[in-house]
gemmi code that builds the backbone of each chain (N, CA, C; Angstrom):
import gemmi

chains = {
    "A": [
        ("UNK", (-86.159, 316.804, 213.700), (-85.165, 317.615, 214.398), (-85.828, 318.464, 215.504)),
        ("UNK", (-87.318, 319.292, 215.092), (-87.612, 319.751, 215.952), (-88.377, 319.196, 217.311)),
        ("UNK", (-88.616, 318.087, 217.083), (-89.122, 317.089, 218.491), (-88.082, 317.018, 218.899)),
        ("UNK", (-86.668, 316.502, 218.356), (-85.589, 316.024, 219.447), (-84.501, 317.154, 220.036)),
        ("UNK", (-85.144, 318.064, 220.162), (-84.754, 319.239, 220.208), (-85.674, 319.815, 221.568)),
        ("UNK", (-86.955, 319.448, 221.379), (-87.615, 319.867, 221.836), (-87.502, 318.971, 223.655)),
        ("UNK", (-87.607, 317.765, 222.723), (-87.258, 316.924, 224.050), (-86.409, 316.875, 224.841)),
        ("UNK", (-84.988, 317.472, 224.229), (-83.728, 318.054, 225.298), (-84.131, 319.073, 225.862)),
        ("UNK", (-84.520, 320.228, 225.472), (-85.548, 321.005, 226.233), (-86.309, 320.917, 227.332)),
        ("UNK", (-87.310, 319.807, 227.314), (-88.128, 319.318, 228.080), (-87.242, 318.297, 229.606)),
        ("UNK", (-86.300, 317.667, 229.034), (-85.075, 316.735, 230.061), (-84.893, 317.704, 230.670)),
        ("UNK", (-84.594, 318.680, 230.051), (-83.275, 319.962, 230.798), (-84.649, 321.024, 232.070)),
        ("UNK", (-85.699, 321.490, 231.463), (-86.177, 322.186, 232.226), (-87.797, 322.002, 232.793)),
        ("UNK", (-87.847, 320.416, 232.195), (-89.000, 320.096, 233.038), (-90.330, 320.194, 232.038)),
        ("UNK", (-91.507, 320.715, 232.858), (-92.839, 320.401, 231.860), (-93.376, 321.603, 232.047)),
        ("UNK", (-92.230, 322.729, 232.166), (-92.274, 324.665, 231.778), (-92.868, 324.563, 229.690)),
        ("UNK", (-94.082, 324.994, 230.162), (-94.431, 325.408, 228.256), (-93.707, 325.842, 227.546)),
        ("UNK", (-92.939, 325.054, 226.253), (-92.664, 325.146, 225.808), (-92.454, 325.816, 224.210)),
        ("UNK", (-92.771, 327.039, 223.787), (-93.155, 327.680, 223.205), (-91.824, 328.086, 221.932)),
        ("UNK", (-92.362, 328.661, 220.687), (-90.681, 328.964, 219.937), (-90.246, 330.444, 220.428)),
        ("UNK", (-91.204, 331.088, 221.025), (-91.210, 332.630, 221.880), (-90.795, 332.312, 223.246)),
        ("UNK", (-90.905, 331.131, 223.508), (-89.606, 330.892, 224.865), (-88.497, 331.533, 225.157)),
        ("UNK", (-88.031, 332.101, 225.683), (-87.056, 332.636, 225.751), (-86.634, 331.815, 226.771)),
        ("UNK", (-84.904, 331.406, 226.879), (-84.749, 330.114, 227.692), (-84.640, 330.644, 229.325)),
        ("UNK", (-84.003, 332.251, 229.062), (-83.617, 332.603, 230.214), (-84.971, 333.234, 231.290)),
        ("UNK", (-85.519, 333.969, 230.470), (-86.580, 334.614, 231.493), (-87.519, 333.439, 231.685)),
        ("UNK", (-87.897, 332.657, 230.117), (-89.370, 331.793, 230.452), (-88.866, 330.085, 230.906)),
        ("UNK", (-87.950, 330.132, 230.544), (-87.658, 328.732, 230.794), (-86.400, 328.715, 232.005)),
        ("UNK", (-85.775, 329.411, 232.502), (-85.178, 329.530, 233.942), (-83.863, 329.118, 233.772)),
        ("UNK", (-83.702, 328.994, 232.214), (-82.431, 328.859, 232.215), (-81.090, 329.575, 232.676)),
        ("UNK", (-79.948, 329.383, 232.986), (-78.827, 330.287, 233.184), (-77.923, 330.016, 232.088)),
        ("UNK", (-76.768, 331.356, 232.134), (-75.655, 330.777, 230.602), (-75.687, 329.427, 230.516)),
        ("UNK", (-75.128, 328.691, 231.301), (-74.215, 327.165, 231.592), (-75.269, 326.481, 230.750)),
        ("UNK", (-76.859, 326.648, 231.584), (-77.608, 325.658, 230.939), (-77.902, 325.818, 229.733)),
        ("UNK", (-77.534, 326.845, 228.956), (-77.867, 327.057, 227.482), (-76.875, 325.945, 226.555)),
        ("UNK", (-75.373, 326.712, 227.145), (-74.575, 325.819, 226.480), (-74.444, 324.809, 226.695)),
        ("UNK", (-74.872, 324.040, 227.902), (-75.205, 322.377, 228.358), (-76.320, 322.178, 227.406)),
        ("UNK", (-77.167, 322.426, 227.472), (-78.942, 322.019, 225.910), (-78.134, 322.152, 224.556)),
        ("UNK", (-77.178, 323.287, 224.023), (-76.644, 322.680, 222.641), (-75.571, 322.002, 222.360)),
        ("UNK", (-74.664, 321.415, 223.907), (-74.033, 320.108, 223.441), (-74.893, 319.060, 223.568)),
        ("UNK", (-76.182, 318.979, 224.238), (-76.482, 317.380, 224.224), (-77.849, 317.419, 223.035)),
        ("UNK", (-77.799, 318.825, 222.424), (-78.662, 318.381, 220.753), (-77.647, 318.626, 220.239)),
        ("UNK", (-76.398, 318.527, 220.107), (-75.307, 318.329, 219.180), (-75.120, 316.511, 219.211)),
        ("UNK", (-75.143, 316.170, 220.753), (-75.078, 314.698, 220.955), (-75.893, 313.909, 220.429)),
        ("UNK", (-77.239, 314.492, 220.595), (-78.544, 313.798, 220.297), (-78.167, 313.647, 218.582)),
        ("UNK", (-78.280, 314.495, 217.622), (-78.595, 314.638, 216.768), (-77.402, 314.624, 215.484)),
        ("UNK", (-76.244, 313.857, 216.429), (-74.782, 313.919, 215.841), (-73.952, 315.062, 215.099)),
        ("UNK", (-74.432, 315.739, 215.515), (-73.791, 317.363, 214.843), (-72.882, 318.119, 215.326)),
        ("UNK", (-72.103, 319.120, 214.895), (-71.098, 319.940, 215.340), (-71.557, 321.593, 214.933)),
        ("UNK", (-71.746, 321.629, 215.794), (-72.413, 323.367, 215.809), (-70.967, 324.205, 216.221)),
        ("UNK", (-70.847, 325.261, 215.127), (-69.372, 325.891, 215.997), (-69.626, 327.092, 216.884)),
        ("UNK", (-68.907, 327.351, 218.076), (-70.053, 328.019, 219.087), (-69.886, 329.544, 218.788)),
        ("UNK", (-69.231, 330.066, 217.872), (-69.505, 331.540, 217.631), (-70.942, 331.362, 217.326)),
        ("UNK", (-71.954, 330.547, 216.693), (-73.039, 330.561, 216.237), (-74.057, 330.304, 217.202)),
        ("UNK", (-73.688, 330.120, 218.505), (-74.241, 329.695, 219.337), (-74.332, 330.546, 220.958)),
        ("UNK", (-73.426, 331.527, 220.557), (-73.271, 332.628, 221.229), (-74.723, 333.698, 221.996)),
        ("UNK", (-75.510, 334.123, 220.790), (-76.256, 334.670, 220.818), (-77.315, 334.220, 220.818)),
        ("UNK", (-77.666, 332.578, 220.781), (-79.029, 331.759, 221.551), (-79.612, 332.345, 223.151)),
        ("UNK", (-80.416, 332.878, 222.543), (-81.726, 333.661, 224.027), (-83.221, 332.725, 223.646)),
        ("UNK", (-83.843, 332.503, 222.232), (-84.729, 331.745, 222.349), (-84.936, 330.212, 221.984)),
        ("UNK", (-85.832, 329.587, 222.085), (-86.158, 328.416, 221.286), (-86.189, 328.720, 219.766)),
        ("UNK", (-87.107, 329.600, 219.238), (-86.653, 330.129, 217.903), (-85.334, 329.865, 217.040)),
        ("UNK", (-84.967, 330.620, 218.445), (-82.989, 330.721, 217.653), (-82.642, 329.512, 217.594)),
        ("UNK", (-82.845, 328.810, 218.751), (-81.860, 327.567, 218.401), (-82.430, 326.828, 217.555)),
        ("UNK", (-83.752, 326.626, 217.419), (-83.962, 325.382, 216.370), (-83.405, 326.197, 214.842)),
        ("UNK", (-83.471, 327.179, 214.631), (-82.538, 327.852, 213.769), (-81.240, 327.431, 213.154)),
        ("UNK", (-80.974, 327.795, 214.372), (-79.065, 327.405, 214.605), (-78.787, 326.096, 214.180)),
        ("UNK", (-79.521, 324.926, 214.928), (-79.783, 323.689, 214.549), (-79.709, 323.244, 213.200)),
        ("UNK", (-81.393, 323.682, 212.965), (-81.856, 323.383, 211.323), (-80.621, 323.867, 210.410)),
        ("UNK", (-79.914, 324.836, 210.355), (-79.010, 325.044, 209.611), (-78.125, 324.095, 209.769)),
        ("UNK", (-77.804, 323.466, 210.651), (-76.255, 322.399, 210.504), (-77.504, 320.981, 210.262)),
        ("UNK", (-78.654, 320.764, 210.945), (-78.716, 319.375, 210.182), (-78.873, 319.301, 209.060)),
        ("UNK", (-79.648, 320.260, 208.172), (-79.452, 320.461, 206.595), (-78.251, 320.614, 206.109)),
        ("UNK", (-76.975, 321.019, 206.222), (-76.078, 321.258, 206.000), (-75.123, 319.896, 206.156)),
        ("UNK", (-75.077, 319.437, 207.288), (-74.120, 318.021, 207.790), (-74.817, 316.811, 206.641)),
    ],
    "B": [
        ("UNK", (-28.876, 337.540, 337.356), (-30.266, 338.224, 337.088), (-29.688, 338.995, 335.710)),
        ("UNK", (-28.332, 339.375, 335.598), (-27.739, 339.688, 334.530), (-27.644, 339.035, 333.541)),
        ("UNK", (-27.387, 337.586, 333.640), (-27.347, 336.794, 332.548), (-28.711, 336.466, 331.664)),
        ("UNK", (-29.772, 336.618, 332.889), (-31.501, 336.099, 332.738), (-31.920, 337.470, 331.616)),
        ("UNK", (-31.158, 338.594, 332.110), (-31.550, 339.951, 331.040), (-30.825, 339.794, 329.850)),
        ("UNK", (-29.587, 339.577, 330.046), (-28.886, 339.413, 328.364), (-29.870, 338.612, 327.918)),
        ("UNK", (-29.933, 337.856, 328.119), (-30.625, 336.506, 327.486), (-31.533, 336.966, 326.703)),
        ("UNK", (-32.719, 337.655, 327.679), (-33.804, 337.813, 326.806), (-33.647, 339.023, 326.148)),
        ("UNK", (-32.282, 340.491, 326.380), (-32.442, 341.470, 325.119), (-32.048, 340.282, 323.768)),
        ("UNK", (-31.192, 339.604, 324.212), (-30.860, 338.633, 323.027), (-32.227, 338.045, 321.954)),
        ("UNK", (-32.746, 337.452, 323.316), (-33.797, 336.746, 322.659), (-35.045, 337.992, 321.387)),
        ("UNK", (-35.189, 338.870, 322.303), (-36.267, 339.979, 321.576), (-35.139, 340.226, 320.435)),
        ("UNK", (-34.090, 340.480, 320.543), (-33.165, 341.116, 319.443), (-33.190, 340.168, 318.033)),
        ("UNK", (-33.234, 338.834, 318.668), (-33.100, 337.816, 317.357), (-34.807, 337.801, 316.724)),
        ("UNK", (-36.246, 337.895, 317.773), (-36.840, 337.988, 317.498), (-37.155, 339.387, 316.787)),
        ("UNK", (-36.969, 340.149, 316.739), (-36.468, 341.794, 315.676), (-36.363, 340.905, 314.527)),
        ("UNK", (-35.308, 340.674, 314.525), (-34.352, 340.237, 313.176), (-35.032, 338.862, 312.587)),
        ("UNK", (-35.717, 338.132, 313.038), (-36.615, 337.287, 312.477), (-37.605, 337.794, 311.923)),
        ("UNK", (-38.519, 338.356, 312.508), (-39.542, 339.291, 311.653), (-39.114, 340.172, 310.742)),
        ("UNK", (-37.897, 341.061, 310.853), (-37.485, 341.777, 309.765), (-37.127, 340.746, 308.183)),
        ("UNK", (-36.547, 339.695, 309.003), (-36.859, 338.848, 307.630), (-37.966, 338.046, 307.080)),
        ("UNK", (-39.153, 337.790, 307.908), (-39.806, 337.502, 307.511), (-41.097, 338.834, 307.265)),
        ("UNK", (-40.728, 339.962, 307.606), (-41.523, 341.087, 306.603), (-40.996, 340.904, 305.061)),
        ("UNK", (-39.754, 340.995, 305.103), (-38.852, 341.058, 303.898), (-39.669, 339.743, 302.953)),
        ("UNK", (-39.451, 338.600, 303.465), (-40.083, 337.600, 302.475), (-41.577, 337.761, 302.344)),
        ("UNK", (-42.201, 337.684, 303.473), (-43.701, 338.220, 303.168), (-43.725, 339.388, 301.878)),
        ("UNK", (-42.827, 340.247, 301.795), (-43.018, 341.284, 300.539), (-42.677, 340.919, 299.352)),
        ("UNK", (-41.085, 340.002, 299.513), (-41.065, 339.288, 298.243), (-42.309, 338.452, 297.743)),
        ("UNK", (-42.741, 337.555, 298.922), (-43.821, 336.425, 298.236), (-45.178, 337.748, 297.651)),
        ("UNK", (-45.417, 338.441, 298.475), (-46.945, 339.772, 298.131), (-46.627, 340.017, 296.055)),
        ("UNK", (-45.376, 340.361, 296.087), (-44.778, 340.757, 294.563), (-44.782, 339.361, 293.623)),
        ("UNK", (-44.436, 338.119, 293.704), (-44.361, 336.968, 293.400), (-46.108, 336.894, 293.113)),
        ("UNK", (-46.672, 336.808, 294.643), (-48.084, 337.119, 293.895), (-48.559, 337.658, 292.967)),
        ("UNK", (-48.363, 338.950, 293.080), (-48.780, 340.387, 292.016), (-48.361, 339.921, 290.761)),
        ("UNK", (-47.466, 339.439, 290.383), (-46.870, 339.073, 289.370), (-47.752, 337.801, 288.243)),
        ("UNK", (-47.844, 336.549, 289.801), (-48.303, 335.585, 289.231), (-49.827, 336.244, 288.932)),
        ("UNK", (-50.410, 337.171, 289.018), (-51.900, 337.335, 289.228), (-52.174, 338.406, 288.075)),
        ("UNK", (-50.970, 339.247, 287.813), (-50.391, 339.933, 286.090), (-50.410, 338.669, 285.148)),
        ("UNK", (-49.939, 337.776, 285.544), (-49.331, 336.272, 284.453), (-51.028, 335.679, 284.106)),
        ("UNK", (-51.741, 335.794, 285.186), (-53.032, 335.087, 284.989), (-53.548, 335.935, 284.027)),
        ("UNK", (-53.772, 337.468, 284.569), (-54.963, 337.679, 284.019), (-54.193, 337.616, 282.624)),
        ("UNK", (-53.234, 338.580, 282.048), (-52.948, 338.195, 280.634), (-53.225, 337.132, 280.194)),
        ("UNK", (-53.221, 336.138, 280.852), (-53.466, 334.680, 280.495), (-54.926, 334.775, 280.224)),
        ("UNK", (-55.643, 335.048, 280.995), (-57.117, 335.121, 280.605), (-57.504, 335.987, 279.290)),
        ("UNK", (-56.664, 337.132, 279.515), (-57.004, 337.407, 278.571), (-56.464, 337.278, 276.913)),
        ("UNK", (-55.278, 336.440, 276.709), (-55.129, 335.913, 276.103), (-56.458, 334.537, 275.762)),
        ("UNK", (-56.824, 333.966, 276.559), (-57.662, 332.905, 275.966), (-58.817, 333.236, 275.644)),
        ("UNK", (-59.366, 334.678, 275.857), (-60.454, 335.255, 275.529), (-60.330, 335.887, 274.070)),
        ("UNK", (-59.421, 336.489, 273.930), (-58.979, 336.687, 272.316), (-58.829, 335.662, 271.660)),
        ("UNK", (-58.207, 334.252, 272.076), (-58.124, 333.058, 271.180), (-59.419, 332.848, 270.737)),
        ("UNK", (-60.230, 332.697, 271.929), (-61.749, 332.161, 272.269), (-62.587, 333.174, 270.953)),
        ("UNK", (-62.222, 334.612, 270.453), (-62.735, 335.293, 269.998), (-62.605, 334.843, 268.171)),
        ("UNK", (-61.256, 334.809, 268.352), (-60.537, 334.884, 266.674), (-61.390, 333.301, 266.555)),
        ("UNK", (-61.469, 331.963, 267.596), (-61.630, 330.767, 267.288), (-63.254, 330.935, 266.372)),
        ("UNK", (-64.072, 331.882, 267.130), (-65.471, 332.007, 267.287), (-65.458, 332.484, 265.196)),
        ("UNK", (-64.547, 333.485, 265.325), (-64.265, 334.046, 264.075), (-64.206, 333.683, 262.696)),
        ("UNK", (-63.127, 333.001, 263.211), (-62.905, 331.639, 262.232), (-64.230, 330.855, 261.937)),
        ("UNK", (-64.662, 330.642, 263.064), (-65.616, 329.440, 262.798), (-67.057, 330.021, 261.920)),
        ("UNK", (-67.333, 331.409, 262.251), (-68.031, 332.081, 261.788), (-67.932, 332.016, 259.605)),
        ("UNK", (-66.471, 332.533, 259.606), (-66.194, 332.738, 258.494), (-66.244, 330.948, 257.792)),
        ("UNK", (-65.883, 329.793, 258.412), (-65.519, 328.779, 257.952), (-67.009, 328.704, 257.529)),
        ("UNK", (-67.902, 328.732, 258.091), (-69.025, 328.728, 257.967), (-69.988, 328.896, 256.893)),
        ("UNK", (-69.638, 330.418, 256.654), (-69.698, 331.340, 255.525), (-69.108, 330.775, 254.277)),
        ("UNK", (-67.654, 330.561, 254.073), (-66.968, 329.844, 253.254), (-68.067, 328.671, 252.720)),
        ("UNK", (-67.734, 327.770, 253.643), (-68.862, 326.357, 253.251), (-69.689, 326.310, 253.135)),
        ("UNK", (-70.617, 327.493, 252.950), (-72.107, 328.015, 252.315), (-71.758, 328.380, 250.475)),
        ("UNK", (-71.378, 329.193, 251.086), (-70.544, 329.876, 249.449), (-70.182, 328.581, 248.627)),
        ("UNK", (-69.163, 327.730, 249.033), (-68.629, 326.647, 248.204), (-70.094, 326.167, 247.786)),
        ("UNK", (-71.221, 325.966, 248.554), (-72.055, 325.075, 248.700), (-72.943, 325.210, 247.936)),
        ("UNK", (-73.032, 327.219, 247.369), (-73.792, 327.876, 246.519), (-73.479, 327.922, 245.264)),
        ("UNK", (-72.102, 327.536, 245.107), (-71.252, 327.430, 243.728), (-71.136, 326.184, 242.938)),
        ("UNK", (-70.911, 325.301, 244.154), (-71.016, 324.315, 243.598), (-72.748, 323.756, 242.605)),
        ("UNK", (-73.661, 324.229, 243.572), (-74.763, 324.294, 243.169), (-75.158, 324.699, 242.023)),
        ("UNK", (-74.569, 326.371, 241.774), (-74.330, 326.947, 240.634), (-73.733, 326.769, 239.453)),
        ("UNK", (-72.850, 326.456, 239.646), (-72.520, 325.678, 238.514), (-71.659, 324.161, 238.079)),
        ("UNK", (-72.910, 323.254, 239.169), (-73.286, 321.229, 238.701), (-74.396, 321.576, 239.015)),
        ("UNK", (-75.532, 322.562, 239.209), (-76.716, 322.711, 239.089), (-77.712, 320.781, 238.393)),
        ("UNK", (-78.616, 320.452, 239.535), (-79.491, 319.547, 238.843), (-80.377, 319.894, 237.903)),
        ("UNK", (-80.223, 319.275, 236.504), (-81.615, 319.975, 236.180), (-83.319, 318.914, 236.152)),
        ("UNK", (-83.993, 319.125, 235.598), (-85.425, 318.317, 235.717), (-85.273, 317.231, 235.730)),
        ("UNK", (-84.429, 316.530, 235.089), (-84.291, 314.963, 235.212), (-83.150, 314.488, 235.514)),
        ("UNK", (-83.158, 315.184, 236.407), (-82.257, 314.790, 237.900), (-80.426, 314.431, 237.575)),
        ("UNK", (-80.190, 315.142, 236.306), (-78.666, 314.630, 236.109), (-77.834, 316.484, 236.176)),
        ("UNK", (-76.953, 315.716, 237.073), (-76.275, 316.946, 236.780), (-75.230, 317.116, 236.436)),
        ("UNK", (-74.865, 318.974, 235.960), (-74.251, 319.719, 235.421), (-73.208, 319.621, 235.231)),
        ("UNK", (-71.807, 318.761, 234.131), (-70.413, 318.457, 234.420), (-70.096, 320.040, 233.977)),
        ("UNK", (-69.384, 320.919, 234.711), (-69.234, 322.213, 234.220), (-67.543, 321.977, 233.212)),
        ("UNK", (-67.002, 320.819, 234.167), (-65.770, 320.287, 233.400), (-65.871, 320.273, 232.140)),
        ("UNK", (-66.770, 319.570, 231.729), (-66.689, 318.614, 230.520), (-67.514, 319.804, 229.827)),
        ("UNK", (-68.555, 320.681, 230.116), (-68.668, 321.844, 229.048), (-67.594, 322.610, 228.919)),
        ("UNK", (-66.534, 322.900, 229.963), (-65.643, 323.336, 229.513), (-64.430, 322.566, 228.520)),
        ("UNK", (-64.428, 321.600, 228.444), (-63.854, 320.432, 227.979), (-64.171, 320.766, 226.160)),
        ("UNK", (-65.866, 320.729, 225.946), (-66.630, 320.287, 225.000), (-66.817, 322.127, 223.989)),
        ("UNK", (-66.985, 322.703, 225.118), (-67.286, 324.313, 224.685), (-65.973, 325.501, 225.310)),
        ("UNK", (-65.375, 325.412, 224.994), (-64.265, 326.213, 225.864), (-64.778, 327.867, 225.837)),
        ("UNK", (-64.750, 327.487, 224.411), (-65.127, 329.475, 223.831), (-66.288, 330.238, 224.521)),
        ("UNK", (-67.502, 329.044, 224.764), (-68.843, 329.306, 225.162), (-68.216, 330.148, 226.638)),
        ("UNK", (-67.822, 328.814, 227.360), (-67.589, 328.957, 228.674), (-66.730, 329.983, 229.131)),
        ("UNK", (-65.796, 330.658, 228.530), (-64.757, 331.893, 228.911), (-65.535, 332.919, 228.763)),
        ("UNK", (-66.507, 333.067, 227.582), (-67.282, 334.300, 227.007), (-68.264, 334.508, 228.723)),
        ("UNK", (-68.462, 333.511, 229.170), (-69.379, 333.387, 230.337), (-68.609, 333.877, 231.860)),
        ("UNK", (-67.738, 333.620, 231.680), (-66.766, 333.731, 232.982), (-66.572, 335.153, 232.937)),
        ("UNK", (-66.272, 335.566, 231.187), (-65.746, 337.145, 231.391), (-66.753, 338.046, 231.507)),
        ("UNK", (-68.161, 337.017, 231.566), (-69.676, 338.198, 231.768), (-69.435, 338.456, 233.292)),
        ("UNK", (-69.236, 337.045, 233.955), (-69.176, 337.397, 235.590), (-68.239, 337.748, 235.844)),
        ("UNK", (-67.697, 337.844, 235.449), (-65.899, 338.896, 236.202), (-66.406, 340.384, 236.182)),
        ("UNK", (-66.916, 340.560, 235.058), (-67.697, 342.384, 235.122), (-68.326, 341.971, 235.849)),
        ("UNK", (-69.232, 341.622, 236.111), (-70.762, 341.409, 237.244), (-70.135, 341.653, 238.425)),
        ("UNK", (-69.324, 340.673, 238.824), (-68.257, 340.654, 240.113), (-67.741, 341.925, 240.540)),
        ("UNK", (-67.193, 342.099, 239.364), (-66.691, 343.772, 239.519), (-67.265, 344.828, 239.724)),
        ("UNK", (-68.537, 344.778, 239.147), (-69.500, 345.643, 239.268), (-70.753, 345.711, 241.278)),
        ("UNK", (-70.343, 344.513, 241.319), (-70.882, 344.151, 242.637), (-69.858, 344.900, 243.513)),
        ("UNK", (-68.548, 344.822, 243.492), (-67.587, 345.289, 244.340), (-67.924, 346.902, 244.458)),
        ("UNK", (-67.995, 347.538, 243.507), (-68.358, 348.785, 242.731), (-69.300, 349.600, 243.653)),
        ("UNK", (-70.588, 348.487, 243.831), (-71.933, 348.721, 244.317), (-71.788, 348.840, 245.861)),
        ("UNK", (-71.008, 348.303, 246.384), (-70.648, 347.268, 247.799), (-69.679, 348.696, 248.211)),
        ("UNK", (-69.224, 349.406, 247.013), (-68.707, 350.867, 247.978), (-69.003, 352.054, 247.242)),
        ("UNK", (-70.116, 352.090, 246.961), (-71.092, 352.915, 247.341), (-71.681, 353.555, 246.109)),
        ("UNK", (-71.152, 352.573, 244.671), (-71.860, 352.873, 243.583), (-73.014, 353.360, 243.515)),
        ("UNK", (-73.979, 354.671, 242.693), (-75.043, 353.808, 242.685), (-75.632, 353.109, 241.743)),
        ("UNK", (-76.864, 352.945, 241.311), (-77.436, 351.563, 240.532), (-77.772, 352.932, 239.375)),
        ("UNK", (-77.357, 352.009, 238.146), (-77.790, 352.023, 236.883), (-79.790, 352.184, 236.622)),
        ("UNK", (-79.576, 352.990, 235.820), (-81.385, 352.394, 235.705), (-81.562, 351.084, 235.241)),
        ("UNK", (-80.655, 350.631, 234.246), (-80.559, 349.547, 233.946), (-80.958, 348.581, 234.723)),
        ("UNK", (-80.179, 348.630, 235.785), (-79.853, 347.602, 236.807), (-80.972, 347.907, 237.646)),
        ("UNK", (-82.076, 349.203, 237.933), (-82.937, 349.466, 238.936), (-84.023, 348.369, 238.171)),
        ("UNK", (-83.972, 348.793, 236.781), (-85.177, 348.214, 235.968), (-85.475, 346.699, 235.794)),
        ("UNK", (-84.266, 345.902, 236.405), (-84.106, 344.388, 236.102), (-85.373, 343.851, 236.679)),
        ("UNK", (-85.824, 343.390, 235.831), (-87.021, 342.327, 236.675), (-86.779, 341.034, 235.885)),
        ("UNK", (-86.033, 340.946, 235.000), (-85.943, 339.274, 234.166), (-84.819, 339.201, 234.361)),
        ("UNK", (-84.635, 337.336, 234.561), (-83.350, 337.015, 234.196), (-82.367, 337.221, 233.325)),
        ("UNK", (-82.662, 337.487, 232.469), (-81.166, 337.706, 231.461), (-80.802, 339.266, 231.690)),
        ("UNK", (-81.629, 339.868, 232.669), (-81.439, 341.377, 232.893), (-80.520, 341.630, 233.936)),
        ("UNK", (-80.456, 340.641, 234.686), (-79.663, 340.887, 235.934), (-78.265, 340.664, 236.178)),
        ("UNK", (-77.747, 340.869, 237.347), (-76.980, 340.646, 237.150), (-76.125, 339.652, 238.729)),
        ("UNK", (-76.138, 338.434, 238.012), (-76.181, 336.957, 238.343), (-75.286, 336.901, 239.590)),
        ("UNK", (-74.509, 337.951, 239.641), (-73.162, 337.883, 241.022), (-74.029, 338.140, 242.581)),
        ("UNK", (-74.492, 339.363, 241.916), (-75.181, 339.638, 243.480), (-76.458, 340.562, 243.218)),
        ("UNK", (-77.403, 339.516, 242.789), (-78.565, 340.023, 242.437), (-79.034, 340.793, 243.596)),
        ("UNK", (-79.459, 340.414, 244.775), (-79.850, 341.136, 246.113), (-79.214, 342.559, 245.602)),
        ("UNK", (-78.048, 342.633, 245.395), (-77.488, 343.961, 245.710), (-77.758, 344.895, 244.663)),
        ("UNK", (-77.955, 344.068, 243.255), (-77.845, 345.132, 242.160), (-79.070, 345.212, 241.379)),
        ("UNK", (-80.015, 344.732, 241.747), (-81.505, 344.368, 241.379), (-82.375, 343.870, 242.094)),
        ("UNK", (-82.483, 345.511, 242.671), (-83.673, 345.012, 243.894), (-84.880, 345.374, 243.777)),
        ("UNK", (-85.359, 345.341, 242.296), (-86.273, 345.335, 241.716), (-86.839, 343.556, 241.240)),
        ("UNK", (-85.741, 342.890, 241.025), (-85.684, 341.792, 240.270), (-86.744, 340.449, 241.473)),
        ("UNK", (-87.554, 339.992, 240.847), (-88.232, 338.744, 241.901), (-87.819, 337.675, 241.463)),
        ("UNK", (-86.789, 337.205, 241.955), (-86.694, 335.339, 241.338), (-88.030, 334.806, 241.269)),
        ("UNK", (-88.335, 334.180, 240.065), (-89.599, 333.314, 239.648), (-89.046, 331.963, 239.244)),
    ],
}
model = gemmi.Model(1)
for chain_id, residues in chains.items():
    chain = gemmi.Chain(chain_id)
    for i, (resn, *xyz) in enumerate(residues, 1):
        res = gemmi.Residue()
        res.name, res.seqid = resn, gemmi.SeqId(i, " ")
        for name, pos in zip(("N", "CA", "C"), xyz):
            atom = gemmi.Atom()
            atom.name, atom.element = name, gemmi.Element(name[0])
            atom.pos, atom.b_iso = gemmi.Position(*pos), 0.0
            res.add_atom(atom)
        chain.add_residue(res)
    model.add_chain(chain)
structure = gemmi.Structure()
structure.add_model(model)
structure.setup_entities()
C-alpha cells in the first residue's frame, strides 16, 4: 500500500523527496485541488472508498498513508 | 443722353441689389460652413472617444484573457507526468472536498477585496512564507513576505 501510494505521489509531483514529514503543501508544492486529485487516484489505484470528511485534514504524507492504511485494512 | 443715364443708374442699382444678395448668401454659405466645421469637429471628437473606449476595451479584453488563462491553469493545472487536472470530475468524484475549497477562496477573495481598500495585513498574513500559509487569491497583495519556491 505504501509504494502505491507513494508512486501516485511521485506521478503527481515529480522526483521532489519524498519523505513521511512531507508536507504536500509547503514541501511537495502541492495546492488544495492537488491533494484531493492524489486521494482519488489512490482510491483508484488501490480500489477503495475513502469518505472525504476523513480526508479533509490531509497536510502530510504521514496522514495520508494513515488515512489510507485504515480503509485498506478495513475494506 | 437721358436714356444712356437711366440706363446705367439702373444698371449700378441692379448691381447694388446683386451684391446685396450675394453678401446675403456669402453669409448664409460662411454659417453653413461654421456649422459643417461644429459637425466635424464633434465628429472628431467623437471618433477619438470611440478610438479611446476601443483602446479600453481592448486593454481590459486583454486582461480578461490572461486571467481566464491563469485559472484555467489553476485549476486543470499539469502535473509531473504531464496529465492534467479534470477539476470537473473531482468535483464529480469529491463534491464535499471541493466546496470546503471554494468556501476557503471566497474568504481569501474577500479578504483580498478588504486589503485592495485599505485593510491592513494581519501578522498572520505579514508572517506567510509557506504555502499552506498564504493566501492563494492574491498572494502579491497579502503576503509580501511569502517567496514562491
Amino acid at each position: 500500500m505504501r509504494e502505491q501510494v507513494i508512486e501516485v505521489l511521485k506521478s503527481h509531483f515529480g522526483d521532489k523527496p519524498i519523505e513521511d514529514n512531507s508536507h504536500l503543501m509547503d514541501d511537495l508544492g502541492a495546492d488544495e485541488f492537488d491533494i484531493v486529485d492524489v486521494i482519488l487516484q489512490v482510491e483508484e489505484k488501490l480500489n477503495i472508498t475513502i469518505p472525504e470528511e476523513e480526508t479533509f485534514d490531509i497536510m502530510t504524507v504521514s496522514q495520508l498513508l494513515e488515512v489510507v492504511g485504515n480503509h485498506v485494512q478495513s475494506d | 443722353m437721358l436714356m444712356g443715364a437711366g440706363g446705367g443708374l439702373w444698371y449700378v442699382q441692379h448691381l447694388k441689389s446683386e451684391n446685396e444678395i450675394l453678401t446675403l448668401n456669402n453669409a448664409k454659405l460662411n454659417d453653413a460652413v461654421d456649422q459643417q466645421q461644429a459637425v466635424i469637429e464633434q465628429q472628431l471628437k467623437d471618433i477619438e472617444q470611440i478610438q479611446t473606449i476601443n483602446l479600453q476595451l481592448t486593454e481590459t479584453n486583454t486582461k480578461l484573457t490572461a486571467d481566464l488563462q491563469l485559472a484555467e491553469e489553476k485549476f486543470n493545472k499539469v502535473n509531473a507526468s504531464g496529465e492534467r487536472r479534470d477539476i470537473g470530475n473531482l468535483a464529480l468524484n469529491k463534491p464535499k472536498s471541493i466546496e470546503r475549497i471554494e468556501r476557503k477562496r471566497e474568504q481569501q477573495r474577500a479578504r483580498c477585496f478588504e486589503i485592495a481598500q485599505g485593510s491592513p495585513l494581519t501578522e498572520e498574513e505579514l508572517n506567510a512564507t509557506k504555502k499552506s500559509q498564504i493566501n492563494a487569491e492574491c498572494t502579491n497583495l497579502a503576503n509580501p513576505n511569502y517567496i514562491p519556491y
